[in-house]
C-alpha positions as CSV (number, residue, x, y, z in Angstrom):
1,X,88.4,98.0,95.8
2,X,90.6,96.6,93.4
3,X,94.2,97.1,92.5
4,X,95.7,97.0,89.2
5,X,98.6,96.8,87.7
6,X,100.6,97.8,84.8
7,X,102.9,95.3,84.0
8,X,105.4,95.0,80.8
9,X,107.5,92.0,79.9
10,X,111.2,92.0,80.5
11,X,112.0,89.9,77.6
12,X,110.6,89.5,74.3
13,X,107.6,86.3,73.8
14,X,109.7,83.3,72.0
15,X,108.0,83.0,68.4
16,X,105.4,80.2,67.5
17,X,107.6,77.1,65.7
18,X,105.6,73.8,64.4
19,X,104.4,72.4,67.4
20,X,105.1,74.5,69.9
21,X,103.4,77.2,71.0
22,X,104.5,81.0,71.8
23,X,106.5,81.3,74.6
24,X,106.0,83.8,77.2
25,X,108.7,85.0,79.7
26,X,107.1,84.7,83.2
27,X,109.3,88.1,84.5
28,X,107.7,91.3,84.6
29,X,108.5,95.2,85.4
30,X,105.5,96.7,87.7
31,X,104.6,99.9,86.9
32,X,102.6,100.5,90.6
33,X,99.0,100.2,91.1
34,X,95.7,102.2,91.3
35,X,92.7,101.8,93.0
36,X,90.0,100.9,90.9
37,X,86.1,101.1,92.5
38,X,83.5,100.7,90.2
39,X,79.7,99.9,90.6
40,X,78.2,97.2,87.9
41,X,74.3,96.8,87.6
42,X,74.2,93.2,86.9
43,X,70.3,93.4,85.4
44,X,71.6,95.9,82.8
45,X,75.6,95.7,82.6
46,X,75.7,98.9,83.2
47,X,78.7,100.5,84.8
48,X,77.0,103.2,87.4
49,X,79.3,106.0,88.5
50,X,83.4,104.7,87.6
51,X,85.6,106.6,89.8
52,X,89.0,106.3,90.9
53,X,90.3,107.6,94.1
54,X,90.7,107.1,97.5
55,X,89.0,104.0,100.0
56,X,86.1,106.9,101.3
57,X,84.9,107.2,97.6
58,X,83.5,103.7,98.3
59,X,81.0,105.5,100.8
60,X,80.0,107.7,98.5
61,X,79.6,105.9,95.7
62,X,77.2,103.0,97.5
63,X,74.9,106.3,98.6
64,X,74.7,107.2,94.9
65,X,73.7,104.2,94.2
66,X,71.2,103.7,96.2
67,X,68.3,105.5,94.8
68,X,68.6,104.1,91.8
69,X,66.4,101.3,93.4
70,X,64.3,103.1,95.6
71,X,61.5,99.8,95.7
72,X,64.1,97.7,96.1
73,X,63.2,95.2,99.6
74,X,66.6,94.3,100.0
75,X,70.5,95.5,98.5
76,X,73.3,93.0,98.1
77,X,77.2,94.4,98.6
78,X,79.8,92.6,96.7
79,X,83.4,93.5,97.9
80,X,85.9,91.4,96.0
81,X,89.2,91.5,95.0
């Protein structure tokens, strides 16, 4: 599960000048997060079943995945955030 976040600069970027580059302030407002789990086939880049919602959705999702595959000898989990 990943969070993300909605983030919007306090201060306006500086403007490009010859030879320097745009300026970015580093200061940020947060917005809050939401939890983001999403299911990729990696053979097809296929996103398989997007949802948004609660850590038990991960369950469920992972089962709905599943017999997508049903030959499949082995199934590989990648958690990462």
């Amino acid at each position: 599960m990943t969070g993300i976040q909605a983030l919007e600069r306090l201060h306006p970027s500086l403007p490009m000048l010859p030879s320097h580059v745009e300026r970015e302030e580093f200061e940020d407002k947060r917005h809050g997060t939401q939890s983001l789990i999403a299911n990729l086939d990696v053979a097809t880049g296929q996103l398989v079943a997007p949802s948004i919602g609660p850590p038990r959705d991960l369950c469920r999702l992972c089962r709905a995945y599943h017999p997508d595959y049903p030959n499949a000898s082995a199934s590989r989990l990648d958690l990462c955030h």
